[in-house]
C-alpha positions as CSV (number, residue, x, y, z in Angstrom):
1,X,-42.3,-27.1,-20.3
2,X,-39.2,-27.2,-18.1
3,X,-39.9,-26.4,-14.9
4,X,-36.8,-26.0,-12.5
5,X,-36.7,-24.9,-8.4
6,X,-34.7,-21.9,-7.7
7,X,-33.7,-20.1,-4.6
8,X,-34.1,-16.3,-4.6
9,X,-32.0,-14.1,-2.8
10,X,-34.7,-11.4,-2.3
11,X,-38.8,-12.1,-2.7
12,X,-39.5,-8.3,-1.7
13,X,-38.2,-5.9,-4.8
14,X,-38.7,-2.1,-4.3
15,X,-41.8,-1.1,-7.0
16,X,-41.7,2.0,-9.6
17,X,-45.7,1.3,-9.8
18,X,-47.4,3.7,-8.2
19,X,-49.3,3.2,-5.3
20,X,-46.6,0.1,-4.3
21,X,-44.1,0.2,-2.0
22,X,-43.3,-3.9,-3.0
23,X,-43.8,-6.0,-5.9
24,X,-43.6,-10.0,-4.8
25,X,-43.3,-12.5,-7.8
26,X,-43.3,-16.1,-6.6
27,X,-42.3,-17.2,-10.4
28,X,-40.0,-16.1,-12.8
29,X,-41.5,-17.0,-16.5
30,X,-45.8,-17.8,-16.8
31,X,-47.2,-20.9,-18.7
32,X,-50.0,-18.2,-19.5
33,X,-47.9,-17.9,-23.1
34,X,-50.0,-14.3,-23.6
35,X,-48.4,-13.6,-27.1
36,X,-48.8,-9.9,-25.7
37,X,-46.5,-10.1,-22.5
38,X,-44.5,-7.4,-21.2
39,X,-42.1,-9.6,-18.8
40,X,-40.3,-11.6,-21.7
41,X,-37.9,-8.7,-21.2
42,X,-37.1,-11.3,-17.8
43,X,-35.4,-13.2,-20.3
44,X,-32.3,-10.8,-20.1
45,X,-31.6,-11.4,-16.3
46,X,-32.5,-15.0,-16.5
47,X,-30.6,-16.5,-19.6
48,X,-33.6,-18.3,-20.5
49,X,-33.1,-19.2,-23.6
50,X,-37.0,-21.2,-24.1
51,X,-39.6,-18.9,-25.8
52,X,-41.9,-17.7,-23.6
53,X,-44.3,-19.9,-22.0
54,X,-42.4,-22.5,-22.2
55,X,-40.4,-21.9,-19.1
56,X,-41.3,-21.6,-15.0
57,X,-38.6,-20.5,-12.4
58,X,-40.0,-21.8,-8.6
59,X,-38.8,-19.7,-6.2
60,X,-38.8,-22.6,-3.8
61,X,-37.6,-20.0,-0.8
62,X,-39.6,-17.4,-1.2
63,X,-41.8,-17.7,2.1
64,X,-38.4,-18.3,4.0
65,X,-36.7,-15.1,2.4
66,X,-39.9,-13.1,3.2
67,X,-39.9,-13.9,6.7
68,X,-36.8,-11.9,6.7
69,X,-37.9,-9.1,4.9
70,X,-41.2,-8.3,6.4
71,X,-39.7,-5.1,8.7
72,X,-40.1,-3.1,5.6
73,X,-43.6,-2.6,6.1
74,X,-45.6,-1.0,3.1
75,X,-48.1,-1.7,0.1
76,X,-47.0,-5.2,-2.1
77,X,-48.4,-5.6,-5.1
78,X,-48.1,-9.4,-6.2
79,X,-47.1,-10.0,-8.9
80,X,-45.6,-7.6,-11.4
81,X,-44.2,-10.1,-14.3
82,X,-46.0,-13.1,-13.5
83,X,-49.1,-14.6,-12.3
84,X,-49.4,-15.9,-9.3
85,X,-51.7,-18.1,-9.8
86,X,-50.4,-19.7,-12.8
87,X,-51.1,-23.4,-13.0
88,X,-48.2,-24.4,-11.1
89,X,-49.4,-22.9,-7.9
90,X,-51.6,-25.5,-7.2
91,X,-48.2,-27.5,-6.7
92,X,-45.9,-25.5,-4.7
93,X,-48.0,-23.2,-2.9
94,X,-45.4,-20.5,-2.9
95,X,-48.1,-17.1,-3.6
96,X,-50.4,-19.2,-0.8
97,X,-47.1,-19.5,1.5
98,X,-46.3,-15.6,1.1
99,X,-50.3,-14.6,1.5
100,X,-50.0,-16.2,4.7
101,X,-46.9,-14.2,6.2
102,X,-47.9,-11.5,4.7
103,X,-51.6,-11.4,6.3
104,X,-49.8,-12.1,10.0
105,X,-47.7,-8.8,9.5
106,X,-51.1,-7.2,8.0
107,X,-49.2,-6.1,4.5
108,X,-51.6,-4.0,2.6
109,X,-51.8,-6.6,-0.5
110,X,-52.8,-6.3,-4.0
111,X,-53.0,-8.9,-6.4
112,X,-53.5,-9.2,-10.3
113,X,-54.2,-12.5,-11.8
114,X,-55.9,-14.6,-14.8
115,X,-56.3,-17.3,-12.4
116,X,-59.6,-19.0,-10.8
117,X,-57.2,-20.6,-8.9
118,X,-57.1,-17.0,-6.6
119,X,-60.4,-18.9,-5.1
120,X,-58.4,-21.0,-3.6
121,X,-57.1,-18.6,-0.9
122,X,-60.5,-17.0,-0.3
123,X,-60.0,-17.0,3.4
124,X,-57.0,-15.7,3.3
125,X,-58.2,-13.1,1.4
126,X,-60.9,-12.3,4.2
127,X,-58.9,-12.0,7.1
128,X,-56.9,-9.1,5.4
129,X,-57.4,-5.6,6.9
130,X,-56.3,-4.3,3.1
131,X,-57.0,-6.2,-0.2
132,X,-57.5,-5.5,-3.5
133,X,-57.7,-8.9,-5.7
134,X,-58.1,-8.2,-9.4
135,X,-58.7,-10.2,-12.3
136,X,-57.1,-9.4,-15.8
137,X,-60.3,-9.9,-18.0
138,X,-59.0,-8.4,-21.7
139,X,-62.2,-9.7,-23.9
140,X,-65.9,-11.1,-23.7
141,X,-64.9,-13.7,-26.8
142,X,-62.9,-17.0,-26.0
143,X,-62.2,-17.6,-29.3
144,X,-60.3,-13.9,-28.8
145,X,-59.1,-15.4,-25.7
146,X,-57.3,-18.1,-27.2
147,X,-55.8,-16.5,-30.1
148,X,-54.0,-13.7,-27.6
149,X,-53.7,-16.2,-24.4
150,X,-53.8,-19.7,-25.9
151,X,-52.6,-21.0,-22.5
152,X,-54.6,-18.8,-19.9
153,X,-58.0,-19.6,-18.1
154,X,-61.1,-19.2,-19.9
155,X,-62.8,-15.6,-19.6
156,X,-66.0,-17.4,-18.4
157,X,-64.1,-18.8,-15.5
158,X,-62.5,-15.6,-14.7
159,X,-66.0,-13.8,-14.6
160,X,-67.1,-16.3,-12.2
161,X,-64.1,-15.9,-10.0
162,X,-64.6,-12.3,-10.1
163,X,-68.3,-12.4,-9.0
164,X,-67.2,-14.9,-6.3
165,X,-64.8,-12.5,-4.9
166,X,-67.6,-9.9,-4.8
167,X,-70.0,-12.2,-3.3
168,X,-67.8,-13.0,-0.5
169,X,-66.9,-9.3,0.0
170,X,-63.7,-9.0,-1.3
171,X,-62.5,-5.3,-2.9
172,X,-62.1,-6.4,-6.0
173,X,-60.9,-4.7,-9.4
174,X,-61.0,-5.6,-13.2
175,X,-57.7,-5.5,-15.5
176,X,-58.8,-4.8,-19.2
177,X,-55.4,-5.2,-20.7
178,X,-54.3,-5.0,-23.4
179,X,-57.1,-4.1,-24.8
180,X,-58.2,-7.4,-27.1
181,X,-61.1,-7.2,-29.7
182,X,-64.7,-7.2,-27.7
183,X,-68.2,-6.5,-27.4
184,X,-67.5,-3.4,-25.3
185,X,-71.2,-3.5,-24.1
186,X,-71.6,-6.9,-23.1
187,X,-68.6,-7.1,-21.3
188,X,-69.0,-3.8,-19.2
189,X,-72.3,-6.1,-18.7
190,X,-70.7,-8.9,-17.7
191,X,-67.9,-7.4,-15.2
192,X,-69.7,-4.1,-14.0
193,X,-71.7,-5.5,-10.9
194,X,-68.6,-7.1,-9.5
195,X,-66.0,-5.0,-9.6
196,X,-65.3,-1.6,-7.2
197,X,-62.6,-0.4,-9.9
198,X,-61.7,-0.8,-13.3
199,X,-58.3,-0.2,-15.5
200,X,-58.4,0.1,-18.6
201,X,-55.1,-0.2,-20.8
202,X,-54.3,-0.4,-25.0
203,X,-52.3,-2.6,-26.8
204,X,-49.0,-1.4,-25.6
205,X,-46.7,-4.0,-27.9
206,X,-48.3,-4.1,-31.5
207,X,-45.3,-5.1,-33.4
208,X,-45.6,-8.7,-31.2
209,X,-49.5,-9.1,-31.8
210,X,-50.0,-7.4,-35.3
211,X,-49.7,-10.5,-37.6
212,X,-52.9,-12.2,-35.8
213,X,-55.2,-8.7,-36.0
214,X,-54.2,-9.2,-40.0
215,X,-54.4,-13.0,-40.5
216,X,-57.7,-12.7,-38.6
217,X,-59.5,-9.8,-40.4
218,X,-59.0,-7.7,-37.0
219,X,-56.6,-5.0,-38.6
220,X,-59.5,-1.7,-37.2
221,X,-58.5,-2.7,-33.7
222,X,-55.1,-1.7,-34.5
223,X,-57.0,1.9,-35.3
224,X,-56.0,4.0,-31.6
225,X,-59.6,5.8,-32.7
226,X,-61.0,2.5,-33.1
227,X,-59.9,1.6,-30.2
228,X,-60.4,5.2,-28.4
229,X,-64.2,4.4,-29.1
230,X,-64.4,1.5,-27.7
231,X,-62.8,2.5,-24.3
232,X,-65.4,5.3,-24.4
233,X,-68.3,2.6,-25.1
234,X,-66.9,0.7,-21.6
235,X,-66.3,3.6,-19.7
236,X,-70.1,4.5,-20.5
237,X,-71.3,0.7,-19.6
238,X,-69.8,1.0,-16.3
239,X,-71.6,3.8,-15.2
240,X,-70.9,4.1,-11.3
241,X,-67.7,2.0,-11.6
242,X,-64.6,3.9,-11.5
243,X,-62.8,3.8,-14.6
244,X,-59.1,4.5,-15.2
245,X,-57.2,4.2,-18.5
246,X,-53.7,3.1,-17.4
């Protein structure tokens, strides 16, 4: 893993996500190693040249550069191509560092994560006029889990930071994606009394994930029907939640 401390010029990037003014990403790169991942395109403003996963940028600064930044006032989502509680965080503090400036300028937050680590930060999290904390939760089955995110947190531990946040009255919000080969019903089961809003998303880069659906007998979930039924299953499961498929 090569690990290096960098200072970033900006911490506050404008956001083409909906609903966000702000994306903040205290890393650049994610020891998660999801074999799915979007944000490998980073690789092509970093010159990385180590696969993904393999890598972690610091942004040793970021709380600093923030501090000069916060007069543009407006929704952050944190993070957009990293997670900000990757293992790591428990070091440098940098997403606990930024929480904290953000919450004395009241930023309306949101933040997406694999993490248990987010627990961490619970108080934080409380004193926040506006947040939404969401955990990315994309199957029921570990073994799943491991096959798609050999390096992330197990999806036990996520489901017990996600009823944590709920039972310490936290808005909180449920990430299903990609889309990873389930039990639809027993995990709208599992998530569906803790969380105020689900999102629901496919398998967005096959051609990086297709040779495990093959090699491991999983080839219908490559089937958008297939697939189309089973979002239908969860929406159904969740009842009262809201749903919405990204």
């Amino acid at each position: 893993m090569v690990i290096k401390e960098v200072s970033a010029k900006t911490i506050l990037s404008k956001s083409g996500i909906p609903g966000f003014d702000f994306c903040l990403n205290p890393y650049t790169g994610c020891t998660h190693a999801c074999l799915y991942c979007y944000a490998v395109f980073m690789k092509k403003f970093t010159g990385h040249t180590e696969e993904w996963g393999r890598f972690v940028d610091v942004k040793v600064n970021a709380n600093k550069v923030l501090k000069r930044q916060v007069k543009k006032k407006g929704p952050v989502i944190i993070s957009s191509v990293t997670d900000p509680y990757q293992p790591i965080e428990a070091k440098y503090k940098i997403t606990r560092e930024c929480l904290t400036t953000l919450l004395e300028y009241q930023f309306p937050v949101n933040i997406l994560t694999k993490s248990p680590l987010l627990l961490r930060d619970m108080e934080l999290f409380k004193n926040f006029n506006d947040i939404k904390v969401g955990v990315t939760i994309t199957t029921d089955n570990d073994r799943i889990r491991k096959m798609f995110e050999p390096n992330a947190p197990p999806i036990e531990a996520r489901l017990k930071a996600l009823k944590t946040l709920k039972e310490n009255g936290i808005n909180t919000f449920v990430f299903i994606g990609p889309l990873l080969p389930m039990n639809p019903d027993g995990l709208s089961k599992e998530i569906a009394p803790y969380a105020d809003k689900i999102f629901i998303d496919g398998m967005n880069y096959r051609f990086k994930t297709e040779r495990i659906y093959r090699k491991n007998n999983l080839i219908q979930w490559l089937d958008v029907r297939f697939t189309d039924n089973v979002i239908e299953k969860l929406r159904r499961g969740f009842l009262n939640n809201k749903v919405e498929h990204c």
